[in-house]
VOGU-3710 file (C-alpha; in Angstrom, 3 decimals, decimal comma):
1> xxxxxxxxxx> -143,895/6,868/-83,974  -140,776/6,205/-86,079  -138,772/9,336/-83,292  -140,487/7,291/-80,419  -138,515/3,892/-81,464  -135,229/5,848/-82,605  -135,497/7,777/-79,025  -136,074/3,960/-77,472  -132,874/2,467/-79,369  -130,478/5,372/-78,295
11> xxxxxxxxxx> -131,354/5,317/-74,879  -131,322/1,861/-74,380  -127,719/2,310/-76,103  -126,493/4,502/-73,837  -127,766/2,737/-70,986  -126,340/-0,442/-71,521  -122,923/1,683/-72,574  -123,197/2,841/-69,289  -123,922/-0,423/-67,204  -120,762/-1,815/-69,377
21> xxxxxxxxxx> -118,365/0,921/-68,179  -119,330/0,359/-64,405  -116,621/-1,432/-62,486  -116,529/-5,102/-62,774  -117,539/-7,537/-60,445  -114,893/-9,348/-58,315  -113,762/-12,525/-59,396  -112,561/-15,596/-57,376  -109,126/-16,712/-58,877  -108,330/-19,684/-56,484
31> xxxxxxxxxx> -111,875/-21,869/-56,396  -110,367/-24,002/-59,106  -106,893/-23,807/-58,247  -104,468/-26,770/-59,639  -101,703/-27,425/-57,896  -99,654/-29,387/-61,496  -100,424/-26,620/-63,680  -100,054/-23,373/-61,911  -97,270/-23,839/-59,329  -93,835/-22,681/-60,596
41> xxxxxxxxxx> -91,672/-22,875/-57,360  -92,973/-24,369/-53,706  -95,279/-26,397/-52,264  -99,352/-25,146/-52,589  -102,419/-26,093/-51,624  -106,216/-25,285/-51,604  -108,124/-26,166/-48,319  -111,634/-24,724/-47,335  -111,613/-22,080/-50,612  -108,030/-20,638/-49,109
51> xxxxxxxxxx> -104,517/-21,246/-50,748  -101,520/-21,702/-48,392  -97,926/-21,856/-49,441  -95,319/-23,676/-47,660  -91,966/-21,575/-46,417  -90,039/-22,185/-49,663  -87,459/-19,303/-50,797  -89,318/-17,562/-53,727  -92,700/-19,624/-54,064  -95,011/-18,541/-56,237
61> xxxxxxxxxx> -97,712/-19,545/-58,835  -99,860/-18,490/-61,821  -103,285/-17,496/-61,874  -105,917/-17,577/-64,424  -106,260/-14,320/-65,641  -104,280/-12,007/-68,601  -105,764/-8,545/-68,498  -105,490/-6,389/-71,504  -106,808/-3,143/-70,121  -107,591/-1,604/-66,915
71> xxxxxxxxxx> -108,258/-3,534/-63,466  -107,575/-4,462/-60,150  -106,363/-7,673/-58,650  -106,600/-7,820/-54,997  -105,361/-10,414/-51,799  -106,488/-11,346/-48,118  -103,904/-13,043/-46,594  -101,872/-14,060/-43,644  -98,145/-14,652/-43,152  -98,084/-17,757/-40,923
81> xxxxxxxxxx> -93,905/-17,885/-40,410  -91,114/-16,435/-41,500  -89,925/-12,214/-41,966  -89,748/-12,286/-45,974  -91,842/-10,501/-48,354  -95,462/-11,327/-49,854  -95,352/-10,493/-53,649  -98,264/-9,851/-56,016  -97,281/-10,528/-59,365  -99,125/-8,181/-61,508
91> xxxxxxxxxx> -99,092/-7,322/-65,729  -99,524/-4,312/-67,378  -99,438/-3,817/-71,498  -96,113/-4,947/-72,139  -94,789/-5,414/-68,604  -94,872/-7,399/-65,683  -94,135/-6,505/-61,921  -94,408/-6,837/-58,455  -95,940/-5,418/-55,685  -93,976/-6,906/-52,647
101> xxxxxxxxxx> -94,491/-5,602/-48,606  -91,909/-6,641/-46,261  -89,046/-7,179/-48,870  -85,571/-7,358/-48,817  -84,534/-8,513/-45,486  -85,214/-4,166/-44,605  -89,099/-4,659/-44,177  -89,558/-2,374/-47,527  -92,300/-2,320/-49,975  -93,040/-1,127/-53,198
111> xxxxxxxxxx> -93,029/-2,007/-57,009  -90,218/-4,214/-58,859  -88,727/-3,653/-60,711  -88,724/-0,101/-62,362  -86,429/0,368/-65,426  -84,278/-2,605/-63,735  -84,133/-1,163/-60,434  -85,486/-3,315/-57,815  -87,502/-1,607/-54,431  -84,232/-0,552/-52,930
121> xxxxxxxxxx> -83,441/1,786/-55,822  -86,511/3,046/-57,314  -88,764/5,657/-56,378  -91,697/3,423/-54,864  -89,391/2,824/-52,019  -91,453/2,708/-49,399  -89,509/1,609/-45,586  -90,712/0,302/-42,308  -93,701/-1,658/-43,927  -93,242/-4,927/-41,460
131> xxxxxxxxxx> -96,299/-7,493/-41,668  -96,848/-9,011/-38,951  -97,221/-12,840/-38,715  -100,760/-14,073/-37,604  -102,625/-10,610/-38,371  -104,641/-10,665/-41,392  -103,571/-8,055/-44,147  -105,089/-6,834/-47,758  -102,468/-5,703/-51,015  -104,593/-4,110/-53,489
141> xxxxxxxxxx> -102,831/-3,286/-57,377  -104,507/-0,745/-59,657  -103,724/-1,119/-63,159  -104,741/2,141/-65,476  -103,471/3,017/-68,753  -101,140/5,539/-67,581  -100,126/4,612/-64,350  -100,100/1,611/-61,673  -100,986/2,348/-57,933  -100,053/-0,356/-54,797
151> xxxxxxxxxx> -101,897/-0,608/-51,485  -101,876/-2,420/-48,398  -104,680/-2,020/-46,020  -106,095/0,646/-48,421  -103,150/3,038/-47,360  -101,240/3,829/-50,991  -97,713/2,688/-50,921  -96,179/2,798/-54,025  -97,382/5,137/-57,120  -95,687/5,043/-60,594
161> xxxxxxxxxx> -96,673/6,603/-64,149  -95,861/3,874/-66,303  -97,988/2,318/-69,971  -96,046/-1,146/-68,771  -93,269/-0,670/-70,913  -90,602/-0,072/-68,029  -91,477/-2,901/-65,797  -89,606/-6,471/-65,363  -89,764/-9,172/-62,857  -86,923/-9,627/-60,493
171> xxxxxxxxxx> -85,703/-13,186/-61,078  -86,977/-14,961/-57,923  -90,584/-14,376/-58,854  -90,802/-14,916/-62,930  -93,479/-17,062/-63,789  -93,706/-18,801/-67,552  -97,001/-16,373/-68,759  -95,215/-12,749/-68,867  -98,772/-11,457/-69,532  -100,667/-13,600/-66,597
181> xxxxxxxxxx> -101,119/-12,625/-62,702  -99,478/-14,259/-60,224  -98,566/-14,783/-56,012  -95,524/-15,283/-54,295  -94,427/-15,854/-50,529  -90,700/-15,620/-50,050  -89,753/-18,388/-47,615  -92,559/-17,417/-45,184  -95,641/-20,573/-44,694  -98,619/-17,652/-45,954
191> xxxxxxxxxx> -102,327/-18,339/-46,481  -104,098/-16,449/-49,108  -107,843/-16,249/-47,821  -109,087/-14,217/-51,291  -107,571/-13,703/-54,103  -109,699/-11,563/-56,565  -109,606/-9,425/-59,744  -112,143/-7,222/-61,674  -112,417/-5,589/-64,780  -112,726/-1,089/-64,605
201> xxxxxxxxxx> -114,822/0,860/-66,914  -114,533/-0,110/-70,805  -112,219/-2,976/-69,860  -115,529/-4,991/-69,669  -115,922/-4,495/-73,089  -112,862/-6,538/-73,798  -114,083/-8,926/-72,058  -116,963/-9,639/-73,296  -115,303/-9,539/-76,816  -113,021/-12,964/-75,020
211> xxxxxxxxxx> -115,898/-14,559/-73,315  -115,715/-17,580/-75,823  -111,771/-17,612/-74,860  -112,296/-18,373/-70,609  -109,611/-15,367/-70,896  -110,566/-12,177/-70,215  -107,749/-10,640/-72,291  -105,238/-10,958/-75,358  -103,042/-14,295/-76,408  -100,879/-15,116/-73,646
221> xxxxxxxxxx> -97,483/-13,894/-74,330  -95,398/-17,161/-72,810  -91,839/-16,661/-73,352  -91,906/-17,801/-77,461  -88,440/-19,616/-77,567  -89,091/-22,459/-75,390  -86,249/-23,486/-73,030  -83,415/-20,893/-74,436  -85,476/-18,255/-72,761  -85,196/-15,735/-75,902
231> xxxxxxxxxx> -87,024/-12,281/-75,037  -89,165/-12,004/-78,124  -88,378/-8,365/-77,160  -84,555/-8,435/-78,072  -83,313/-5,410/-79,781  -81,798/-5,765/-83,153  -78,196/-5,412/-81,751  -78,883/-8,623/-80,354  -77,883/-10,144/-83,509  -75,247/-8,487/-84,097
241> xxxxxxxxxx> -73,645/-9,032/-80,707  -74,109/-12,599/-80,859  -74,769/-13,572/-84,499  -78,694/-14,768/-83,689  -81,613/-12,676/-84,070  -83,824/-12,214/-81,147  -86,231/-14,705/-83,529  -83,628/-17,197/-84,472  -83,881/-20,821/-82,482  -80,912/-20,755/-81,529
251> xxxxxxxxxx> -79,523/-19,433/-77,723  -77,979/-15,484/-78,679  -75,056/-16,316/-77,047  -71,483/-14,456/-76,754  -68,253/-15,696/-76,832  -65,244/-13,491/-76,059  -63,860/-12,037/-79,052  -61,981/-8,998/-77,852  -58,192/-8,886/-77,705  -56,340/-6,562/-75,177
261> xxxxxxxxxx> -54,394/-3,860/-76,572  -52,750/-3,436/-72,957  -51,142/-7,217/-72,566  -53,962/-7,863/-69,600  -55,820/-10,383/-69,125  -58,990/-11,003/-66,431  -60,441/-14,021/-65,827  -64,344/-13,548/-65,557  -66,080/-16,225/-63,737  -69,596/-16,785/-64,066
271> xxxxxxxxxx> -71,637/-19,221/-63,132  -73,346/-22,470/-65,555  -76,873/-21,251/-64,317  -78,366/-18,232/-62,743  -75,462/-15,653/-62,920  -76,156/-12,287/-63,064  -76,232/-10,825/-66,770  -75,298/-7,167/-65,627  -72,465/-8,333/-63,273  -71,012/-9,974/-65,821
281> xxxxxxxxxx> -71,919/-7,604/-69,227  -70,875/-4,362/-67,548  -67,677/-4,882/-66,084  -66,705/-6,995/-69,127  -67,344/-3,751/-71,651  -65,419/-1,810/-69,149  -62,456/-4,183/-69,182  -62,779/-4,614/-72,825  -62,589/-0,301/-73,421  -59,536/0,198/-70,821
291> xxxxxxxxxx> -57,644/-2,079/-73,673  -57,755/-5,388/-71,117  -58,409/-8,855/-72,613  -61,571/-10,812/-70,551  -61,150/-14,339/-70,885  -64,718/-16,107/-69,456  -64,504/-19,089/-67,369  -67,731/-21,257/-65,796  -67,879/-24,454/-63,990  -67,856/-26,560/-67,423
301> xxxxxxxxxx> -67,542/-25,569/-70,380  -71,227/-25,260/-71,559  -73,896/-22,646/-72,298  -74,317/-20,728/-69,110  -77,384/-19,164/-68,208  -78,621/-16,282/-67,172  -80,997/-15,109/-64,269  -84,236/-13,765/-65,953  -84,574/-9,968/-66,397  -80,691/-9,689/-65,214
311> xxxxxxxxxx> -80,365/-6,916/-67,583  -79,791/-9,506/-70,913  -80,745/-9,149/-74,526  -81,989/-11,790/-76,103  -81,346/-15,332/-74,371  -78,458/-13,577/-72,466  -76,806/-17,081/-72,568  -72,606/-17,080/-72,680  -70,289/-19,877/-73,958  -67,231/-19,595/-71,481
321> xxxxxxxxxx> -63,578/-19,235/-73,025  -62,817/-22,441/-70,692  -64,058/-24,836/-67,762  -62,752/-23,097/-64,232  -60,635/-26,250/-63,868  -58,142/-25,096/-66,679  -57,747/-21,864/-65,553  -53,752/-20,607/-64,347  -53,433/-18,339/-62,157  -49,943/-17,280/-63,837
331> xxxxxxxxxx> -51,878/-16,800/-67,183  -53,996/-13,443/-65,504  -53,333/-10,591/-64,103  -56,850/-10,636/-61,693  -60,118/-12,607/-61,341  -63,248/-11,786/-60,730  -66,696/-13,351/-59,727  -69,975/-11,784/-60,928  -73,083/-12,526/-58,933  -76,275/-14,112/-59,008
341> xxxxxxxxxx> -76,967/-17,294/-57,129  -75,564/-19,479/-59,086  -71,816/-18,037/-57,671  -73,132/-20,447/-54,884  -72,094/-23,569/-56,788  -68,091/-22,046/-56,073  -68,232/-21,691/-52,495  -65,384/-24,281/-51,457  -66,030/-24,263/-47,697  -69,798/-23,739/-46,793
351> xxxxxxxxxx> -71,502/-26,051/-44,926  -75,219/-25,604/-45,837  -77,809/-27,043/-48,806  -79,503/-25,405/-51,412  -82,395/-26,078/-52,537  -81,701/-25,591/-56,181  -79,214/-28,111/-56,804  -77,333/-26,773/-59,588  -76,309/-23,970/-56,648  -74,694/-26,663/-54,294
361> xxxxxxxxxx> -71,754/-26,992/-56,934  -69,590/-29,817/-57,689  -66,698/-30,924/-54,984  -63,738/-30,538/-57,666  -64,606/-27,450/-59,343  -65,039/-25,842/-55,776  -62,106/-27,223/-54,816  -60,581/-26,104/-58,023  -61,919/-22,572/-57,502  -60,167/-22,976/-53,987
371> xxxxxxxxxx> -56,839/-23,641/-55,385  -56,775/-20,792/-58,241  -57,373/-18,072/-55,423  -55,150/-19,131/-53,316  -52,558/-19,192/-56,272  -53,816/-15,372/-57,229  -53,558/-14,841/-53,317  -49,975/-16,039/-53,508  -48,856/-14,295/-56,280  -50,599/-10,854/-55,240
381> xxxxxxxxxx> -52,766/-10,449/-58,020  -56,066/-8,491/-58,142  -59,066/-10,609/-56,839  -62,578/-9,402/-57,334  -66,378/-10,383/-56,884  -69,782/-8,586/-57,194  -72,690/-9,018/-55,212  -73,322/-12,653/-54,519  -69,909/-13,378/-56,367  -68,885/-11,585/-53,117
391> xxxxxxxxxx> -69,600/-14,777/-51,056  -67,177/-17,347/-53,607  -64,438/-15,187/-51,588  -65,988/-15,729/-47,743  -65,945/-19,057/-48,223  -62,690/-19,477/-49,944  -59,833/-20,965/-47,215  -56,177/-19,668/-48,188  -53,664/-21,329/-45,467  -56,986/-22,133/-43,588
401> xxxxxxxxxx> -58,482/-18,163/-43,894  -60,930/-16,560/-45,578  -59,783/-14,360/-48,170  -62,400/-11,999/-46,632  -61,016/-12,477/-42,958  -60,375/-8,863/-41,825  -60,942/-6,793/-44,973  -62,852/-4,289/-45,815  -65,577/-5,540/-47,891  -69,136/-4,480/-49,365
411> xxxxxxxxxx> -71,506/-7,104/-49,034  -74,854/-7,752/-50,816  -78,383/-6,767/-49,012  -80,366/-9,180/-50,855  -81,498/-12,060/-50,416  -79,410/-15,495/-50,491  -80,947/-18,458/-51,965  -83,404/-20,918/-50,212  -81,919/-23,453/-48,187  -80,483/-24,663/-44,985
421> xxxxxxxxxx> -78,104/-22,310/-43,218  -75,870/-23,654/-40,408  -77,197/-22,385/-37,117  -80,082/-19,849/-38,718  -83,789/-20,853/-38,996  -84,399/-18,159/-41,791  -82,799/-17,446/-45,187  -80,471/-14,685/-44,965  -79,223/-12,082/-46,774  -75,823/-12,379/-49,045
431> xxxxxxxxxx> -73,770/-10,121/-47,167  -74,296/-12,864/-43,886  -71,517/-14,624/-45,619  -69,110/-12,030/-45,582  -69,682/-11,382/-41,884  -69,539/-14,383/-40,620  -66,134/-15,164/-42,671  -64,317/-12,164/-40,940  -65,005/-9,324/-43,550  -64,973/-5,903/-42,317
441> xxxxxxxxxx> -68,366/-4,672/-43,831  -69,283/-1,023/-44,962  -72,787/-0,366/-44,225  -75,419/-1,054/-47,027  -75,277/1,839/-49,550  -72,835/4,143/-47,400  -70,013/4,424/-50,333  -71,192/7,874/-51,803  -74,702/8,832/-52,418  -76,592/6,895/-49,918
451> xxxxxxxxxx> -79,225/7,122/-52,255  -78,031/4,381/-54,554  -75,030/1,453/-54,189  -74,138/3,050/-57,656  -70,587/3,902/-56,206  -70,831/1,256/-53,521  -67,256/-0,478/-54,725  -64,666/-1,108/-52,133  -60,788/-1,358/-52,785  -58,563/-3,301/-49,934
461> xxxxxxxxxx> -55,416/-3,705/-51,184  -55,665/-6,190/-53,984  -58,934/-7,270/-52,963  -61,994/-5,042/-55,072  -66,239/-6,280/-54,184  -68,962/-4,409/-55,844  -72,151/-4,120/-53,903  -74,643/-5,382/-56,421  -75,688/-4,966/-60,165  -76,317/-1,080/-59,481
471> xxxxxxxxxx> -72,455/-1,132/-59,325  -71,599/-2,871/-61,323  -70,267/-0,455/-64,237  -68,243/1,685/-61,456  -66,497/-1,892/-60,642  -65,354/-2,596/-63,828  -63,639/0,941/-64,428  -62,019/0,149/-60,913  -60,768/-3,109/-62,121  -59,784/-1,981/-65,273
481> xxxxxx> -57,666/0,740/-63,300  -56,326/-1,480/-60,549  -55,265/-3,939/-63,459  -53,478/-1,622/-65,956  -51,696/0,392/-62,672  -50,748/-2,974/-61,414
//
């Protein structure tokens, strides 16, 4: 009798073992969608059990759900308007990504970003993947221990071996909860039909373990230092770079402390928010090794602020040298922009709105800006810009020109920030502002090993643009050469 019941128990174990490692059932992640607490950027809202999203450049929301294990999180939807990506916003262990299909202005799709490498550069690269507005698609993300798989209409697109540890978010879809889901339409009016997740294999367990929660997962792992934006990640040489721990409450931020050995001097220019960490980090340490001094100059003189996942440590957050407005020409021997949208608030002689209002700039520092290019201009000194930086020099007028006008130029393939463009209906990409200023363009990624905008750097004379962040190391050296040969 007593091996009967024993026989009983262990079966009935391993039954219910096994019913608990089956796959999940799908759950609805929109029913009980609210607007105030889960939209980050754009106008959304829930109609007859489907979520639609206004054409708003990177709009996007959180959703209710921070796995811890395995799972899959899939979307119905329709693109209503507009040629710019969809983006799933998945997490996995440490990291959070995307899974984005039509992206980049090149109708590519794949996972972002990889080790800091966006679609364009990283192996999941996946081109001619156009949706097509008014047809009804499905993006499917699997999420396993070892590796992360992408679909769209079942078809794989994008593969990668990854425990979570390599991935990021690309700045235009970050969300507060690094360790929630998330959806994003990139200036495109898109309605989500389903939006779905469910639990694989032992993964239930988990959740059942959270059930008293609502959250099928671990403690949310919100960004810990509030509005300074502090990676709780930061490596150790965090402090020692900017004299805060990556735990202290107080911004890590860098101030220029380097003194040229050579008698140069650059004048960096970055913008108050959203510059570009890497545009601004790696040409800086190259600068700094050929023996050049880097002087750091912003809008005003106050904390300036990083793009998100921009390749910073820490807060990434800088406290420029000096405002823009007290810069001399006659004190440098070159200047150069870095990118990242915020370069927008320099452009002296555009014509359009941004939405983000920090990025439509103040009247007297562009017109500031204006006047210390066209005294570099005058006294032929080196001018430079990276990536969106790129466009400060379009739109700069010089005896009523572009500095651009009829140069050879690299230009940015990404995408410019949401807003009205004179005479276009769509947002477009960065490098528009080059061409229609006059600039001689080089193909995208045609400098080199068309494989990568790595070496993508262009030399005209005195005038020197980097491509985007990718090149941004192989500017600086070129700087750092032009200046000390100079």
């Amino acid at each position: 009798m007593n091996r009967q019941v024993i026989y009983s128990a262990v079966m009935l174990f391993f039954q219910a073992t096994v019913l608990l490692a089956e796959d999940g059932p799908w759950r609805n992640l929109i029913k009980s969608f609210d607007a105030s607490s889960q939209t980050v950027a754009g106008t959304w809202r829930l109609a007859d059990g489907e979520l639609t999203t206004g054409a708003t450049g990177g709009s996007r929301i959180t959703l209710p759900f921070e796995p811890t294990s395995e799972y899959e999180f899939r979307v119905s939807f329709t693109r209503r308007t507009g040629v710019h990506s969809v983006a799933l916003i998945f997490a996995d262990g440490p990291g959070q990504a995307t899974f984005e299909v039509d992206a980049w202005g090149q109708h590519l799709a794949g996972l972002q970003m990889i080790g800091g490498r966006g679609i364009r550069d990283n192996a999941t690269r996946t081109e001619n993947q156009t949706l097509e507005n008014g047809r009804r698609y499905t993006m499917r993300v699997e999420v396993r221990r070892d590796k992360v798989r992408a679909f769209l209409d079942d078809k794989l697109i994008a593969e990668h071996a990854t425990d979570g540890a390599d991935l990021s978010t690309h700045g235009i879809w970050q969300i507060p909860n690094t360790s929630s889901l998330g959806l994003g339409a990139h200036d495109s009016e898109t309605t989500f039909h389903s939006v779905e997740v469910r639990l694989i294999g032992d993964a239930r367990l988990m959740a059942a373990n959270s059930a008293t929660t609502g959250q099928p997962g671990v403690p949310s792992r919100r960004n810990p230092a509030g509005s300074n934006g502090t990676s709780p990640s930061a490596s150790p040489s965090t402090a020692s770079e900017s004299g805060t721990g990556p735990n202290s409450d107080q911004p890590a931020m860098r101030r220029s402390a380097v003194r040229g050995k050579t008698g140069k001097r650059v004048l960096l220019v970055i913008a108050n928010q959203d510059f570009f960490y890497r545009e601004y980090n790696d040409p800086r340490q190259e600068l700094e090794r050929a023996g050049i001094a880097v002087d750091v100059a912003a809008g005003t003189k106050t904390v300036c602020r990083p793009h998100r996942n921009s390749g910073e440590q820490g807060s990434g957050e800088v406290m420029p040298d000096l405002a823009i407005t007290e810069a001399k020409a006659d004190n440098y021997d070159a200047i150069m922009f870095s990118g990242g949208w915020g370069s927008s608030m320099y452009q002296y002689s555009f014509q359009g709105r941004y939405g983000n209002q920090s990025y439509n700039g103040d009247p007297r520092i562009k017109q500031a800006v204006n006047k210390l290019l066209t005294d570099f201009m005058r006294q032929d000194k080196i001018v430079g810009a990276l990536c969106h930086g790129v466009s400060v020099l379009a739109w700069a007028r010089v005896d009523g020109r572009s500095i651009l006008d009829g140069r050879k130029a690299v230009g940015s393939p990404r995408q410019s920030p949401g807003g009205s463009y004179p005479g276009l209906r769509d947002v477009p990409l960065s490098r528009w502002n080059a061409e229609v200023n006059g600039a001689r363009l080089t193909p995208v990624r045609s400098i080199g090993d068309p494989r990568t905008s790595e070496d993508d750097v262009m030399v005209d004379g005195k005038i020197i643009t980097g491509e985007d962040d990718n090149s941004a190391r192989l500017f600086g050296r070129t700087l750092a050469n032009l200046v000390n040969r100079d």
